[in-house]
One Martini backbone bead per residue (centre of mass of N, CA, C, O) as a GRO file, in nm:
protein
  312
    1UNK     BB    1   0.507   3.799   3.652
    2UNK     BB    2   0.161   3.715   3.633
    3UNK     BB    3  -0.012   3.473   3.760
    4UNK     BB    4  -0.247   3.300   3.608
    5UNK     BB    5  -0.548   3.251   3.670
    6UNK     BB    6  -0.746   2.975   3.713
    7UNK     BB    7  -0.877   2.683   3.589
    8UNK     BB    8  -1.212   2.627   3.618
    9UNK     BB    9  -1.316   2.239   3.505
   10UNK     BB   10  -1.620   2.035   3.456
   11UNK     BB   11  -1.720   1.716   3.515
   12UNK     BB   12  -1.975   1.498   3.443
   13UNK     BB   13  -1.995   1.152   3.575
   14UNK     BB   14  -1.935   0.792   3.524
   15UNK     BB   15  -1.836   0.533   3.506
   16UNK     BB   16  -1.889   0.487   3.187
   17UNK     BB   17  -1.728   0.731   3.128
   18UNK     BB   18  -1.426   0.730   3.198
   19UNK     BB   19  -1.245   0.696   2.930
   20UNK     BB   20  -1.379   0.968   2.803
   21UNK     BB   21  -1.258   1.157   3.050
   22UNK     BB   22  -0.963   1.086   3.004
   23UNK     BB   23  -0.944   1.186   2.755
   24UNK     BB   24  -1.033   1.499   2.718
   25UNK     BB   25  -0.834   1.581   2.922
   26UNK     BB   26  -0.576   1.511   2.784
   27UNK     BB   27  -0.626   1.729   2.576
   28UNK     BB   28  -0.661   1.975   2.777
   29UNK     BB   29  -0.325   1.906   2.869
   30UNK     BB   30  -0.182   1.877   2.580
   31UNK     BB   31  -0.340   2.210   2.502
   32UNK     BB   32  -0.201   2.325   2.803
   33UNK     BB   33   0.044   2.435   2.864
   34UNK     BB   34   0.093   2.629   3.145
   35UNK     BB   35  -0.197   2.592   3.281
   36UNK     BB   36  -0.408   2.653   3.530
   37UNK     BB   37  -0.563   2.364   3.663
   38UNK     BB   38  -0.900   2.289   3.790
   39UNK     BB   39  -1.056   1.986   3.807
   40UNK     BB   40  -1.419   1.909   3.844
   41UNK     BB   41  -1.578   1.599   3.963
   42UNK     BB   42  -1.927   1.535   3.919
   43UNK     BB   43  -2.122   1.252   4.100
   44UNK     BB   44  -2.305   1.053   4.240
   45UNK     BB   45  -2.083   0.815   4.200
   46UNK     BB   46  -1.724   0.671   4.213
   47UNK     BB   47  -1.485   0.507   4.220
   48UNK     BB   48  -1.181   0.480   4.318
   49UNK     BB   49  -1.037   0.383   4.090
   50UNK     BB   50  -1.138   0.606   3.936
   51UNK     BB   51  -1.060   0.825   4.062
   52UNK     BB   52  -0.749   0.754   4.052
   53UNK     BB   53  -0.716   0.783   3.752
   54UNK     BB   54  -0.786   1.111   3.712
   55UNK     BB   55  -0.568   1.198   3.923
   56UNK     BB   56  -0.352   1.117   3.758
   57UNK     BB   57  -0.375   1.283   3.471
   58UNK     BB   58  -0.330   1.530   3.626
   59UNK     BB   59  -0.034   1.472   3.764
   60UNK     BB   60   0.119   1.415   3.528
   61UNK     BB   61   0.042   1.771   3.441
   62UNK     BB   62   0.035   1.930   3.687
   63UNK     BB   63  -0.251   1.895   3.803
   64UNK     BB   64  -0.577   1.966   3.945
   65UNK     BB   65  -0.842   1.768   4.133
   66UNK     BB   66  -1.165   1.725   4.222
   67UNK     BB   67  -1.428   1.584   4.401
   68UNK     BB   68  -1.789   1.536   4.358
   69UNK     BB   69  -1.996   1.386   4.581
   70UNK     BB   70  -2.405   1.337   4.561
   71UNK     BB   71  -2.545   1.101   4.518
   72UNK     BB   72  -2.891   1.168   4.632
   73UNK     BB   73  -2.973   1.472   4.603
   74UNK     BB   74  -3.133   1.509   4.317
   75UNK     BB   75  -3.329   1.341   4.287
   76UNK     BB   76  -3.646   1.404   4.142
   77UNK     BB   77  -3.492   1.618   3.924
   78UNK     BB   78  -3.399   1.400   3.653
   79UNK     BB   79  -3.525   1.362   3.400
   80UNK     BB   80  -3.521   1.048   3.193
   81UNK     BB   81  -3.515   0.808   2.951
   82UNK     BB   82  -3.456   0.503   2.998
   83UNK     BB   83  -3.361   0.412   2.739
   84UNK     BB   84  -3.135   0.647   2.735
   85UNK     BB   85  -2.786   0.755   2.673
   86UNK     BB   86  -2.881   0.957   2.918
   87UNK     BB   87  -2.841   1.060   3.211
   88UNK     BB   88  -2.854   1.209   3.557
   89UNK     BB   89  -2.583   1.356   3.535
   90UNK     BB   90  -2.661   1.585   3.312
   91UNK     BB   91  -2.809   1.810   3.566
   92UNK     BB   92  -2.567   1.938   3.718
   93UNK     BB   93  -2.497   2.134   3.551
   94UNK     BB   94  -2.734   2.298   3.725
   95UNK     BB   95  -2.601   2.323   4.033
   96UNK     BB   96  -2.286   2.403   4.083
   97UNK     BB   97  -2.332   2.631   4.321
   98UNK     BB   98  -2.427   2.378   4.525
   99UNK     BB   99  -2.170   2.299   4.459
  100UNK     BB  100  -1.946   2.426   4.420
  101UNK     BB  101  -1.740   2.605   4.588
  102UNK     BB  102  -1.790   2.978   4.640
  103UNK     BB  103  -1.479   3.025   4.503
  104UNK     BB  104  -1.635   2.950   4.266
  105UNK     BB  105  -1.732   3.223   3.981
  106UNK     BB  106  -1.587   3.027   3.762
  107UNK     BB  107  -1.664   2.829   3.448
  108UNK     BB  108  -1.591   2.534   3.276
  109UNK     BB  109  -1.775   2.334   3.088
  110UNK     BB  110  -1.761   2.007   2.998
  111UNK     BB  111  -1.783   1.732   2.837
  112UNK     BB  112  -1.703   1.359   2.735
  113UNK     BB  113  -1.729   1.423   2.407
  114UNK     BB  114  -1.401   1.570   2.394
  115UNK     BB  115  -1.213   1.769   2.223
  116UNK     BB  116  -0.904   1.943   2.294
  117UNK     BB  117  -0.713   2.158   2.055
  118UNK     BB  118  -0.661   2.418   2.212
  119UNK     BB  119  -0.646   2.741   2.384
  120UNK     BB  120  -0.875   2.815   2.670
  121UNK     BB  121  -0.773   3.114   2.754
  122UNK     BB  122  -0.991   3.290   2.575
  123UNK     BB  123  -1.243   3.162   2.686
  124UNK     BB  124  -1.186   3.244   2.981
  125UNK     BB  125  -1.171   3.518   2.924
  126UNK     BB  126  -1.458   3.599   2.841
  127UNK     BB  127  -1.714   3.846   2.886
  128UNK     BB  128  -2.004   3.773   3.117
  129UNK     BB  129  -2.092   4.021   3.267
  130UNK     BB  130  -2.418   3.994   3.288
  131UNK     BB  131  -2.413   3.700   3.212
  132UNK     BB  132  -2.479   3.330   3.312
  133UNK     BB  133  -2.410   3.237   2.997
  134UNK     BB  134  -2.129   3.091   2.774
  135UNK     BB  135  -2.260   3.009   2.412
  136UNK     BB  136  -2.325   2.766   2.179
  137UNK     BB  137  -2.501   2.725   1.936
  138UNK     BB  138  -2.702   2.473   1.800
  139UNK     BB  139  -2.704   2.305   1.562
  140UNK     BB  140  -3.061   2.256   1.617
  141UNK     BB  141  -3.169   2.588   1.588
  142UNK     BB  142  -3.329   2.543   1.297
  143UNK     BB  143  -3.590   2.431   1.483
  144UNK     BB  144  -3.908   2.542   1.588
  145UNK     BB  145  -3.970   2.344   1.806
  146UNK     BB  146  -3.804   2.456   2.041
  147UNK     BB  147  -4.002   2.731   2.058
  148UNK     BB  148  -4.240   2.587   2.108
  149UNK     BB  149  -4.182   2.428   2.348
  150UNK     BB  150  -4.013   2.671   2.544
  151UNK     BB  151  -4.154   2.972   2.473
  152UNK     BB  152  -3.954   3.136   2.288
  153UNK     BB  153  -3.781   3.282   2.056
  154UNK     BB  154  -3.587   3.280   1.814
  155UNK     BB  155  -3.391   3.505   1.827
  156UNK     BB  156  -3.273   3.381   2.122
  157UNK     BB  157  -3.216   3.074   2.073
  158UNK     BB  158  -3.027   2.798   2.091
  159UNK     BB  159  -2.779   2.605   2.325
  160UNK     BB  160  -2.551   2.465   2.381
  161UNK     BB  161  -2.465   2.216   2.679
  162UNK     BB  162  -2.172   2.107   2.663
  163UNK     BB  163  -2.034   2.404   2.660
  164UNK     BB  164  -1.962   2.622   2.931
  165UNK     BB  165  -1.974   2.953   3.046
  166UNK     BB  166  -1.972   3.042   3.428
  167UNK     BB  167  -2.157   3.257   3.593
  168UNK     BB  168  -2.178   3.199   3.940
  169UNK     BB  169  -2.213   3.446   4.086
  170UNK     BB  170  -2.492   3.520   3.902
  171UNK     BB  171  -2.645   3.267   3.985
  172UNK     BB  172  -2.638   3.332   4.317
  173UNK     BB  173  -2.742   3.650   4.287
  174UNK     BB  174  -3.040   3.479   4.147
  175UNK     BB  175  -3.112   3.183   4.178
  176UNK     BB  176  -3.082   3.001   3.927
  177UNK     BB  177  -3.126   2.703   4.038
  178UNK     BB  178  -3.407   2.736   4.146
  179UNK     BB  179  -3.538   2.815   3.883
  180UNK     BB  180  -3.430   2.559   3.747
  181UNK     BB  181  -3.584   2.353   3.906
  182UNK     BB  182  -3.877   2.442   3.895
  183UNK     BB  183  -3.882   2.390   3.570
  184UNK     BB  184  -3.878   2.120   3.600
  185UNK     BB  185  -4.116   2.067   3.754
  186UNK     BB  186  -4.349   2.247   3.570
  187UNK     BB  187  -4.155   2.131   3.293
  188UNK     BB  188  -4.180   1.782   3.182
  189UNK     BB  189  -4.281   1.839   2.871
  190UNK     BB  190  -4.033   2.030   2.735
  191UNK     BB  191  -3.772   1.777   2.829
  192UNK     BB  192  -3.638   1.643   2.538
  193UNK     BB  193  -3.316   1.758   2.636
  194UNK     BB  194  -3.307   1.798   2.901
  195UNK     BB  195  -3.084   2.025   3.045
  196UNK     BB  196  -3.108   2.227   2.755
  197UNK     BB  197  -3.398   2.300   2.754
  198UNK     BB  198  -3.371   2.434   3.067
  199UNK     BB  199  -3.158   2.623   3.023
  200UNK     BB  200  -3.298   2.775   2.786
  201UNK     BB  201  -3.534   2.843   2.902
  202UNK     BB  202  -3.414   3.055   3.152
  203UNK     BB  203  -3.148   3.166   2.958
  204UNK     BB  204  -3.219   3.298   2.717
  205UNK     BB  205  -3.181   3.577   2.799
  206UNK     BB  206  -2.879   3.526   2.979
  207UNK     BB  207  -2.697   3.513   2.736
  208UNK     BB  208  -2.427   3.420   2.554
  209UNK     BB  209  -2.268   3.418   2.240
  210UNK     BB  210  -2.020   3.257   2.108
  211UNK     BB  211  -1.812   3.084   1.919
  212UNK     BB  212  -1.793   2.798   1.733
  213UNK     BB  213  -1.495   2.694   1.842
  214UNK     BB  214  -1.632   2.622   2.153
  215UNK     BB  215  -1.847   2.388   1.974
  216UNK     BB  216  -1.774   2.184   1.689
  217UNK     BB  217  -2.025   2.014   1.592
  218UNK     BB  218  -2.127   1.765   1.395
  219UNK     BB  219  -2.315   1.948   1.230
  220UNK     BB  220  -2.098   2.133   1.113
  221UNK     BB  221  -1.964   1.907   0.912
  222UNK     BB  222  -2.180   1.898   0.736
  223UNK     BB  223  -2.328   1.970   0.430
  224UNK     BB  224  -2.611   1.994   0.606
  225UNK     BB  225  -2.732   2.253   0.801
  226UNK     BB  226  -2.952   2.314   1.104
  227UNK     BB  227  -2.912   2.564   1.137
  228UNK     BB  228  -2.940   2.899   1.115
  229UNK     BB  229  -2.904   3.063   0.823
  230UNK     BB  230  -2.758   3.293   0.948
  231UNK     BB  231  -2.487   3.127   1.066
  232UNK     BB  232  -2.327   2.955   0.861
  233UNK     BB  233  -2.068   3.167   0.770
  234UNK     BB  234  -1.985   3.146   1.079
  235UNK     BB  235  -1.893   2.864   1.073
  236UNK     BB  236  -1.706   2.857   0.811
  237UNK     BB  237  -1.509   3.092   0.952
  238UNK     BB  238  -1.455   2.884   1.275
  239UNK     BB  239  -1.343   2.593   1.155
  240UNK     BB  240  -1.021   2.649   1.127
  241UNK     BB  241  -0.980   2.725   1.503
  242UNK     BB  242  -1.064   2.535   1.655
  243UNK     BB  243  -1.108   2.424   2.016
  244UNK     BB  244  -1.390   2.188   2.019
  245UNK     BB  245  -1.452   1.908   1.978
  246UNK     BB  246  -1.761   1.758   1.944
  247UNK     BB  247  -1.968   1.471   1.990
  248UNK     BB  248  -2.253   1.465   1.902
  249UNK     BB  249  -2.474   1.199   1.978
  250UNK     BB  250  -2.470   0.881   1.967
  251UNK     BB  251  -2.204   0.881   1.734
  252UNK     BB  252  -1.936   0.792   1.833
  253UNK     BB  253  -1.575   0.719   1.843
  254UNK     BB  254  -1.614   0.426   1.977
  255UNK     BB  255  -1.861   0.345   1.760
  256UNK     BB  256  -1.874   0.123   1.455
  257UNK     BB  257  -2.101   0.393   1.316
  258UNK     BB  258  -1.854   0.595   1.318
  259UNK     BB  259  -1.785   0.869   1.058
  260UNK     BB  260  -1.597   1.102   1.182
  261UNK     BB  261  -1.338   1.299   1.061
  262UNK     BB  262  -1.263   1.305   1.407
  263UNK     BB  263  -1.199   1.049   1.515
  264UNK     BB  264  -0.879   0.954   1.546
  265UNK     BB  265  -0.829   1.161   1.791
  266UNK     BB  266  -0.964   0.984   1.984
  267UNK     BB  267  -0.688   0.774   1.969
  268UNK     BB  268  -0.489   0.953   2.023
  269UNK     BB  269  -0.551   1.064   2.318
  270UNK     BB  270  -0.562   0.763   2.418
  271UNK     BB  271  -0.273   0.678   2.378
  272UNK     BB  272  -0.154   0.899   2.579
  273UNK     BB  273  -0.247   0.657   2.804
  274UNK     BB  274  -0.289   0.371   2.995
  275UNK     BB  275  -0.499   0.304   2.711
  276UNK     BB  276  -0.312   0.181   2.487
  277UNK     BB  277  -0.472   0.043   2.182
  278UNK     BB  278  -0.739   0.065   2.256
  279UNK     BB  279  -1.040  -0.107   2.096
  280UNK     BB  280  -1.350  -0.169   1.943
  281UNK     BB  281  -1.528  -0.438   1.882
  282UNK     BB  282  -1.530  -0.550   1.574
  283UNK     BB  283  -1.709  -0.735   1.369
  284UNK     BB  284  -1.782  -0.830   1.090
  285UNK     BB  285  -2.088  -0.697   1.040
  286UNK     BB  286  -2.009  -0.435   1.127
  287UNK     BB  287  -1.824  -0.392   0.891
  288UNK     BB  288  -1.972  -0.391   0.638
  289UNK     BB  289  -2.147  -0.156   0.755
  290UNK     BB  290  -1.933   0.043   0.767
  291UNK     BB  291  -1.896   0.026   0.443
  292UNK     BB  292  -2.196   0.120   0.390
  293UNK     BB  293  -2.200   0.391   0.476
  294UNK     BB  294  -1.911   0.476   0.331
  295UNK     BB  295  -2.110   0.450   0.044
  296UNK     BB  296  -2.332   0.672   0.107
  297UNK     BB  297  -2.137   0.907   0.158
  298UNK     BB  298  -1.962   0.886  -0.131
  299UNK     BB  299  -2.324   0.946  -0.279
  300UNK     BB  300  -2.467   1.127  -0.135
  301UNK     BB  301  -2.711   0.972   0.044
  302UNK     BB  302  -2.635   1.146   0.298
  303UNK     BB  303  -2.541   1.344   0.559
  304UNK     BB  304  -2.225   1.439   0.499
  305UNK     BB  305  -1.923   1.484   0.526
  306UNK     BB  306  -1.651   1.742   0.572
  307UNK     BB  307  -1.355   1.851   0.557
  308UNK     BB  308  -1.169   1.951   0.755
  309UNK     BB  309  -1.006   2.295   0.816
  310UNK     BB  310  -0.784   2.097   1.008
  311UNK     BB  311  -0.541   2.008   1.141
  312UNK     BB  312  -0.505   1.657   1.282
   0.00000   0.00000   0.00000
């Protein structure tokens, strides 16, 4: 029997990141036993603690680990809002063909904000020979604000780049990182949502559309959603497969006001970790709030959330 080739999976991480970069890994090699993965750690320093903890969590399941410490290399590459909760470690995964191997010709990017809860032996089978890369359709994609802001149709669609199948092959052969650099100089007043702006004002054309079960976003699970009217039936046929739940958005699945139907998975597979246990400390007022929220979306008086069609 043919033994299957290696799943080459990246994440940009620091520090502040490790427990939840834990976690998702862990869902990844616990959906996925027998396949050969190989997990590519990315980060500006990282800590050897932080190494070591990672590395474990691999060596446990049997499963392959590098890392990539980059140092100051693209400082003064990634504008970031100072205020806000996404550092500029998230632009690396624009630079990728020269940050990993050059044997290394095709990636899934995973974000660290995600449970892989199925088989990705199919995503990572999808055909996107002649495209840079396959992605899913982004939550808010029927917003006409990004093809105002990044000057491309709506028709070419907006993509979220939390989730992506990259072919780094034709990345090298077309030169598209400093396509993407250049783009990043060029156009630091269009990159509101930073470097998935930048992938898709670069990449509007020259991506595949995947489907939504590998890249399950939070605004998919709500009531009212703000994809593009088209979009919607496939969304609601693709939910009950979910193969990667996404916590898009600032209300993660560790923080006290998150209310996401998917919620308890995050601790389910935290607690298969060496942090088995761990919760975020409550106190009275902020339970109060999450009490107050919780009857808010009871009331439907918020955009609340619907039963995910699919065991949890």
């Amino acid at each position: 029997m043919k033994t299957p080739d290696t799943i080459h999976c990246v994440c940009n991480i620091d520090d502040a990141y490790l427990r939840h970069c834990i976690v998702t890994l862990t869902s990844l090699f616990e959906n996925n036993p027998g396949e050969p993965i190989h997990v590519h750690i990315i980060a500006a320093s990282l800590s050897e603690a932080a190494q070591e903890s990672i590395a474990d969590t691999a060596r446990r399941y049997g499963q392959e680990c590098s890392f990539h410490i980059v140092g100051d290399r693209f400082d003064g590459l990634c504008p970031v809002a100072a205020d806000g909760y996404i550092s500029a470690a998230t632009y690396f995964r624009c630079f990728l063909p020269s940050i990993l191997p050059e044997t290394v010709d095709k990636a899934i990017y995973i974000d660290c904000d995600l449970l892989v809860v199925g088989n990705i032996r199919p995503f990572w089978n999808i055909d996107i020979k002649g495209y840079a890369v396959g992605a899913v359709e982004d939550m808010w994609s029927g917003k006409p604000e990004h093809y105002q802001r990044l000057q491309y149709p709506e028709s070419d669609a907006y993509f979220n780049a939390g989730v992506l199948l990259l072919n780094l092959g034709y990345w090298r052969e077309n030169d598209i990182e400093e396509e993407i650099k250049a783009y990043i100089k060029e156009h630091p007043d269009r990159l509101l949502y930073n470097d998935q702006d930048a992938l898709n004002g670069v990449l509007h054309s020259r991506r595949k559309l995947i489907p939504f079960r590998w890249n399950m976003q939070d605004g998919f699970f709500r009531r009212k959603r703000k994809i593009r009217p088209s979009t919607i039936e496939e969304v609601d046929r693709e939910m009950p497969h979910t193969a990667i739940i996404h916590f898009t958005g600032s209300k993660k699945p560790w923080h006290d006001n998150c209310l996401h139907p998917c919620r308890k998975l995050y601790f389910k597979y935290l607690d298969m970790t060496p942090m088995a246990g761990w919760r975020p400390k409550i106190n009275y007022f902020q339970r109060i709030n999450r009490l107050f929220l919780a009857i808010q979306g009871a009331l439907h008086l918020k955009n609340t959330y619907r039963r995910p069609p699919f065991k949890m």
